[in-house]
N, C-alpha and C positions, 0 to 999 in steps of 0.2 A: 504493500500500500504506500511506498514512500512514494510513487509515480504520483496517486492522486494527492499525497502529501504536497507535494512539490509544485503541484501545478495550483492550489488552494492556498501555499504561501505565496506565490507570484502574484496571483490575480486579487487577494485579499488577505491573507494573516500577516503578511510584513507590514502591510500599512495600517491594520488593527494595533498589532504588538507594536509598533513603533509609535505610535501615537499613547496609548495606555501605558506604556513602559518604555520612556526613550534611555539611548544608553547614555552613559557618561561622556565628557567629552575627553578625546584623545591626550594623551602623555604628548608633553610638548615636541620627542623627536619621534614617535612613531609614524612612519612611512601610512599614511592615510590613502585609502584606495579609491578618497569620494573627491577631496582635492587637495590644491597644493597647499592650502593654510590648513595643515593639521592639528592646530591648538583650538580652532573651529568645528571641528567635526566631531561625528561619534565614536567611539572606540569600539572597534570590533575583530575579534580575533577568527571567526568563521570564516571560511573559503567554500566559496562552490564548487559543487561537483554535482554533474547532473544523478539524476538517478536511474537512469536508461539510457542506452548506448543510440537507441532508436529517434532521439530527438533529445533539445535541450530547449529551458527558458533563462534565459540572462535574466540576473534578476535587477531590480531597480533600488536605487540606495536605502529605498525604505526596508531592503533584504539587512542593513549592515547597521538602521538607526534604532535598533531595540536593544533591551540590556537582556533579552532572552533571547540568543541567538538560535536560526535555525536545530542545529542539534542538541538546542538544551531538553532535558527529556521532562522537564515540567511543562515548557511548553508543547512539546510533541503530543504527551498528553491531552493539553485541553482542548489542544487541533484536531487530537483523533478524535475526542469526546463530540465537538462540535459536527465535525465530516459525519460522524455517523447518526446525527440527530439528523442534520440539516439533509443530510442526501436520503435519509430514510422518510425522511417529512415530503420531501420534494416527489420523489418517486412515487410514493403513496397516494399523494393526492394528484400526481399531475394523471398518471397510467391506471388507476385506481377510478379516476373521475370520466376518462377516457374510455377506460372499457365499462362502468356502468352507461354511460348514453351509446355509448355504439355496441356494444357485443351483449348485456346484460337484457335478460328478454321483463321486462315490467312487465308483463301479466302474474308473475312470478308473485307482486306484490298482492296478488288476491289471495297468497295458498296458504289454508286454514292454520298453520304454521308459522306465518312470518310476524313476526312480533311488532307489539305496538312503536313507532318511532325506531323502529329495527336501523336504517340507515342510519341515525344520530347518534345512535347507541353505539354501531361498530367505528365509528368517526370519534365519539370520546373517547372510548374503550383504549385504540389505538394509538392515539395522543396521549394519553398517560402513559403508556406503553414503552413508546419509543426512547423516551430522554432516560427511562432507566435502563433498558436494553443497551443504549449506548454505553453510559457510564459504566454497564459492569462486560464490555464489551470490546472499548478502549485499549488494556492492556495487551491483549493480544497482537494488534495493532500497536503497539510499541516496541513490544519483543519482536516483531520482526523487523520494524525499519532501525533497530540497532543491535542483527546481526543473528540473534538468535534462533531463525528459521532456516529453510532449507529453500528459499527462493534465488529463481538466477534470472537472469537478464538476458543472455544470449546463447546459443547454441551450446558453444563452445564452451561455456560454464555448464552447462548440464548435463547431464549421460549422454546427450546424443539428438541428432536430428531426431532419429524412431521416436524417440521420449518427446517428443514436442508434440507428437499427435499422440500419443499412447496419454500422458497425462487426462488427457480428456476423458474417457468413458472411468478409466482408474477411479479419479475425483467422485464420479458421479455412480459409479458402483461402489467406492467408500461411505460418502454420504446416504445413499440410499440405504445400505445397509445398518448404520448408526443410527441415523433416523429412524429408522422401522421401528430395532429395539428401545428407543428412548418413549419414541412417540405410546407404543404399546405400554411402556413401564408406567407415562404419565396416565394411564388408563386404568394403573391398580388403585383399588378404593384405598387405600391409605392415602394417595398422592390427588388422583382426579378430582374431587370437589374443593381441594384447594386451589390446586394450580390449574389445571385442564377445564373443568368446566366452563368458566369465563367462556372459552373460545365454542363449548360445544351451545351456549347459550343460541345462537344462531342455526336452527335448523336448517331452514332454507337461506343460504348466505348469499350477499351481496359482496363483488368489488372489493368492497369496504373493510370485510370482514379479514380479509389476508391478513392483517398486522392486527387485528383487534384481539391481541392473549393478556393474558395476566403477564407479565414483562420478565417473571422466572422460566415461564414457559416458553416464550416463543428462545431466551436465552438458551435452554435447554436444547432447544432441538436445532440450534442455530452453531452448537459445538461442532457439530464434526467440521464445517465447513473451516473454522480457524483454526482447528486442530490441524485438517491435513498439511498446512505445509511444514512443520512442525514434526512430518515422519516422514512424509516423500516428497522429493523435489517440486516447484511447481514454478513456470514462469510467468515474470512479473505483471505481463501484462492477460497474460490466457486468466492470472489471478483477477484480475477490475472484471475481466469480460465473466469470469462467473459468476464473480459476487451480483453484476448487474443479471446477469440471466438466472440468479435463485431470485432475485427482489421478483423480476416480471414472470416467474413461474410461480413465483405462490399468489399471484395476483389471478393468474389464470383459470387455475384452479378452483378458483372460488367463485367464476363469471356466468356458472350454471348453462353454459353453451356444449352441448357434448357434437361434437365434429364428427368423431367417428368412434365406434365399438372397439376398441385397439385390444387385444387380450394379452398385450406388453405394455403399454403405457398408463400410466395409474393418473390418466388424468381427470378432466371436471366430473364427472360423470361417475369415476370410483371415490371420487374424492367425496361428494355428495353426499352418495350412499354412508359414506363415514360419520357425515353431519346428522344423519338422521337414523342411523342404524348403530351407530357411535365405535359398535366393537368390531369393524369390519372395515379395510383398507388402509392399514398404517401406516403403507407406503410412502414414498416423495415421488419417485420418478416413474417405479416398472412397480410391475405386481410379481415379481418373483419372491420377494419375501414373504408376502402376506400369502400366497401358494403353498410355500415351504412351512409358514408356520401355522397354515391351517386359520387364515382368518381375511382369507379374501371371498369378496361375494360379487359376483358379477353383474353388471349392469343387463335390467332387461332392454329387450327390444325396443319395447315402448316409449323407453329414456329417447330414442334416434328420430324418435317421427314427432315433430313439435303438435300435430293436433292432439295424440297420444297423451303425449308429454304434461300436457298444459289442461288436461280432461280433470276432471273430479274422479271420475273414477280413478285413474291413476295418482291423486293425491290422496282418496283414501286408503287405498291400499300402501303409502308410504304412512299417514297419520296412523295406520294399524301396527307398522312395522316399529314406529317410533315409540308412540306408546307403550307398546309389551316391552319391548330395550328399556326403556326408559324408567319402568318401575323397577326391573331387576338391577340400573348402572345407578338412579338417583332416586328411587320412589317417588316420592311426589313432585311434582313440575309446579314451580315454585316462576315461572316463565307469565307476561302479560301478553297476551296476541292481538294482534288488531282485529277489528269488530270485522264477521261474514260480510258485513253488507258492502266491504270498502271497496271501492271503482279504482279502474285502474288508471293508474297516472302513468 
């Protein structure tokens, strides 16, 4: 993460930190690298170096006018606190907002199911969420931009061209399989109505709902991913591109649009079934684990064909499914729904 480090102090943390925290002004003979009257300027002992051999940003003197320079690790910290608030708030609401008006089918909002103020719910939920998610999220993101991961940059720093493509399914067959088992454990009654429930609150989920966990939770299942470079190599930049491809896949997943019957991809459609059937489809990516471990349930037909889909019949026959789950995972439903008669927006 030091790539999007890097490009977040150029465009704004140097002129933040430098303005809130200026440094002192230079030692009368130090060689000043802003100008030629160095009893004027600010003292800084930091050098650039990019952090990718792929491209660089020169930085602007407000890189060299703060008394916290680049690699001081208090500030690395509050950078990474901040990146991961700000870009999980960004992405949430811009892709989130995006795929409810375009891909999220609102008749959705009639099914006996969807709770009263459901959208505003998984929009607070979520915003609470995020700023603690960061903060206990952060350090990981430090330990690797100083050194203690297994991230490289270029070929040639890593096993090898093969490993540049091989990384990829690795990552996503690691995660998937961490995920499963976590996601499942947050499922044991000891742990589910503290942590897990919040998210299962949402039967029939909107959009919205991607990020809206109790903020141990979504941390929980958010491990393997900064775990892995941490045991296998990964490069720097294939790292941004997944981290942004898990944000817009658990957005997906929740946009109640099933494309197609895939009996490998654990997408909208198994994911659903999870929300409403609760002990079935732990997956993230593929249904091989929930195969393996006896807890996958297949989507019907019916899920494929939207007149199907969107019938009464087929929501009762989901409100039957839920209910019986429901008294054996939480007994009473302690849940406010919005009233039959609501039209659809």
């Amino acid at each position: 993460m030091d790539i999007v480090l890097e490009v977040a102090d150029t465009f704004m943390f140097d002129y933040m930190y430098a303005y809130v925290l200026p440094a002192r002004a230079a030692p009368y003979d130090y060689p000043s690298k802003l100008s030629a009257n160095a009893t004027a300027q600010a003292f800084s002992p930091w050098q650039y170096k990019p952090s990718t051999a792929f491209f660089s940003l020169e930085p602007s003197s407000a890189a060299y006018a703060s008394g916290l320079t680049r690699d001081n690790i208090y500030r690395q910290s509050f950078s990474f606190f901040l990146i991961l608030w700000i870009f999980g708030f960004i992405t949430y609401y811009v892709f989130a907002t995006l795929s409810y008006i375009f891909v999220f089918d609102k008749k959705t909002l009639e099914h006996p199911k969807f709770l009263k103020n459901q959208v505003w719910l998984e929009i607070k939920q979520a915003n609470a969420a995020l700023p603690v998610m960061a903060m206990l999220t952060f350090p990981f993101l430090v330990a690797e931009v100083r050194g203690y991961s297994k991230l490289y940059d270029t070929s040639a720093e890593g096993p090898g061209t093969w490993y540049d493509y091989f990384q990829f399914p690795l990552f996503l067959l690691f995660t998937d399989f961490c995920i499963y088992f976590i996601h499942r454990g947050l499922h044991h009654p000891w742990v589910y109505k503290t942590l897990h429930k919040p998210h299962h609150k949402w039967i029939m989920p909107t959009p919205y709902a991607s990020h809206a966990f109790n903020p141990f939770d979504g941390y929980a299942q958010s491990l393997p991913y900064h775990i892995f470079p941490f045991i296998f190599p990964l490069q720097k930049l294939a790292y941004v591109g997944l981290f942004v491809f898990i944000n817009f896949w658990t957005i997906m997943i929740h946009d109640g649009e099933y494309y197609a019957n895939n009996p490998i991809l654990n997408g909208a459609a198994c994911h659903s079934i999870h929300h409403f059937a609760f002990n079935y489809n732990y997956g993230q990516y593929t249904t091989l684990w929930d195969r393996l471990g006896g807890s996958y349930r297949a989507p019907d037909e019916g899920m494929f064909q939207k007149d199907i889909k969107m019938s009464k019949k087929q929501w009762e026959k989901q409100v039957n499914v839920m209910e019986t789950i429901l008294a054996e995972v939480e007994g009473e439903d302690d849940r406010v729904y919005e009233p039959k008669t609501k039209k659809t927006q």
